[in-house]
C-alpha positions as CSV (number, residue, x, y, z in Angstrom):
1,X,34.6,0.4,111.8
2,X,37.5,-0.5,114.6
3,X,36.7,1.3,117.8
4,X,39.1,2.9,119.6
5,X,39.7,-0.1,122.0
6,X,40.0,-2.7,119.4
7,X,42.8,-0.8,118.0
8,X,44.5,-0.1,121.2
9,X,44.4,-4.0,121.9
10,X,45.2,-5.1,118.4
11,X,48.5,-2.7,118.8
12,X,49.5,-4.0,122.2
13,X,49.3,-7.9,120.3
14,X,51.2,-6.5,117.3
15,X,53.8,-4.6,120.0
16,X,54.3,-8.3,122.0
17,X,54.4,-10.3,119.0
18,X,57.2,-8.2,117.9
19,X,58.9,-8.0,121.4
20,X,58.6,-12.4,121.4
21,X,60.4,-12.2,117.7
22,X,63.1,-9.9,118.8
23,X,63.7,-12.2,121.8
24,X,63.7,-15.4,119.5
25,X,66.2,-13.7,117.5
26,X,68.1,-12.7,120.1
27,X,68.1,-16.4,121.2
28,X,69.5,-17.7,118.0
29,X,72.5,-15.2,117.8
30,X,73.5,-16.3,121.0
31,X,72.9,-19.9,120.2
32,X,75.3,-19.6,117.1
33,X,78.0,-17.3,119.0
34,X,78.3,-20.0,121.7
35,X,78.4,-22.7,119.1
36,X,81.1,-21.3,117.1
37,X,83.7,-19.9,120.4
38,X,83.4,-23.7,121.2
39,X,85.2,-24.7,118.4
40,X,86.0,-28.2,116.9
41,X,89.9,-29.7,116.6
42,X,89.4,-31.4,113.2
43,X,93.1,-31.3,112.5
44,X,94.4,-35.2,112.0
45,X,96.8,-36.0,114.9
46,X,99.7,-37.9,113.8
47,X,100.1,-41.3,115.8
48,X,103.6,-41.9,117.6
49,X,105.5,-44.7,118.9
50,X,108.6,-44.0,121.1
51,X,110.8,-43.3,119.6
52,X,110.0,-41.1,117.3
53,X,111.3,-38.3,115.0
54,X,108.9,-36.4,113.2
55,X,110.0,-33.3,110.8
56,X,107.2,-30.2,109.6
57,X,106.5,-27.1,108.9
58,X,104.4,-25.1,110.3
59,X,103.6,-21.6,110.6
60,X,100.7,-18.4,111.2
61,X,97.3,-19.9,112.8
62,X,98.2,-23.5,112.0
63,X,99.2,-26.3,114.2
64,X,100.6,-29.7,113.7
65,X,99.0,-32.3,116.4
66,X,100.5,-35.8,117.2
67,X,99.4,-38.6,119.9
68,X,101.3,-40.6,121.4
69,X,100.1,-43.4,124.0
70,X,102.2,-43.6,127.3
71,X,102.0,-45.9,130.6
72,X,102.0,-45.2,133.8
73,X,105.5,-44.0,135.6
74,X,107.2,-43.9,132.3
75,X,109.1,-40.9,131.3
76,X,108.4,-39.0,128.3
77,X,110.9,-36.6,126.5
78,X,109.7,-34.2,124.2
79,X,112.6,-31.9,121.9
80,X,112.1,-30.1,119.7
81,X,114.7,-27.8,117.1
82,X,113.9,-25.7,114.1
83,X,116.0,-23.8,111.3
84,X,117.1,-20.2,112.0
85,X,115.3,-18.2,109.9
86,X,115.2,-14.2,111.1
87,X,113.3,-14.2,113.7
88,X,111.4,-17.6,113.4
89,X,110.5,-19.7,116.5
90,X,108.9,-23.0,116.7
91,X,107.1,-24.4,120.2
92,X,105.3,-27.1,121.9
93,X,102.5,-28.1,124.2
94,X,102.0,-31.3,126.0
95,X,98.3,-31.9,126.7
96,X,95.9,-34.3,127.8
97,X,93.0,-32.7,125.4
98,X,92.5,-34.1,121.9
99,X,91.3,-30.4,121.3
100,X,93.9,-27.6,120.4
101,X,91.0,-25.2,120.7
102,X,90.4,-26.2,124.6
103,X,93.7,-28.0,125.6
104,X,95.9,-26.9,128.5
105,X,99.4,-28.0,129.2
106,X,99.5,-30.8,131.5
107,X,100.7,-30.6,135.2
108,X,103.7,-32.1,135.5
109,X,106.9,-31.9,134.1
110,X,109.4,-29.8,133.4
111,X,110.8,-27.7,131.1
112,X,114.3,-26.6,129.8
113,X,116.7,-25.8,127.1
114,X,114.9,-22.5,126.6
115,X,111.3,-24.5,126.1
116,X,113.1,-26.6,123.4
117,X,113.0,-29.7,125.9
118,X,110.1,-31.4,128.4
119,X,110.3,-33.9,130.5
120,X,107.9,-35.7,132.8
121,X,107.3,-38.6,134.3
122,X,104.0,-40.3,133.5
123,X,100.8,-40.2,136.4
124,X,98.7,-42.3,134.8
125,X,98.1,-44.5,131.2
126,X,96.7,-42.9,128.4
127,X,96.6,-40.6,125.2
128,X,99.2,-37.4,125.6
129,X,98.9,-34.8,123.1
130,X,101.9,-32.7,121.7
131,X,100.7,-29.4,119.6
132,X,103.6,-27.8,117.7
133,X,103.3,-23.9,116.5
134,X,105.5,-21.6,115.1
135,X,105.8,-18.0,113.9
136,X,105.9,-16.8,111.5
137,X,107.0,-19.9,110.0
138,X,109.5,-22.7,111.2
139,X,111.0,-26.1,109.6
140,X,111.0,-28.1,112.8
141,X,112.2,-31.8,114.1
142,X,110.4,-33.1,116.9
143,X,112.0,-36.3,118.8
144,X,109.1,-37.7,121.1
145,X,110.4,-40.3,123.7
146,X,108.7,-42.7,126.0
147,X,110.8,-45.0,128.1
């Protein structure tokens, strides 16, 4: 026979065991949201050499990636055109990030032609990203210059 103490301890174990799972699980959700908002480019950049004319299409929650390696004080020029189609519009962004998810245009530069045209001269050596969109869909040439 339990006495009435037992089963008030035995309960207050049963309640913390409980309260440690529900934490742990708690833990794990959290664990798995984090991992997932951190998400992972695996899209296959297209290497460039200057010059270079590349044609796509892209369109909805895709994006076409390209790399292109640049030196120091260089100037890069970056165009790009698509085929009127409604109201279809294609865009770029020049990045230092290998990660659409996370990448930010760059610094310097400028823009023109209505965001059809960047140029900038290069800071430093290295791996520059270009990350073409469109919506809802677009047919697009990109001409990628590095002189």
């Amino acid at each position: 026979m339990w006495t009435r103490s037992q089963c008030k301890r035995d309960g207050m174990k049963l309640l913390f065991q409980k309260a440690i799972g529900g934490v742990a699980v708690l833990f794990m959700l959290l664990t798995i949201t984090s991992t997932a908002s951190a998400q992972e480019d695996t899209t296959p950049k297209k290497k460039l050499k200057s010059p270079a004319v590349v044609k796509g299409n892209i369109g909805g929650e895709s994006h076409d990636s390209y790399v292109i390696h640049a030196q120091k004080g260089k100037l890069m020029k970056v165009e790009i055109n698509w085929k009127p189609d409604g109201n279809n519009k294609a865009s770029f962004t020049v990045s230092e990030s290998s990660n659409f998810f996370s990448s930010e245009p760059i610094g310097f530069g400028s823009e023109s032609k209505n965001g059809k045209q960047w140029t900038g001269r290069i800071p430093k050596t290295g791996d520059y990203y270009i990350y073409v969109v469109a919506h809802p869909i677009a047919d697009y040439r990109l001409r990628v210059t590095v002189r």
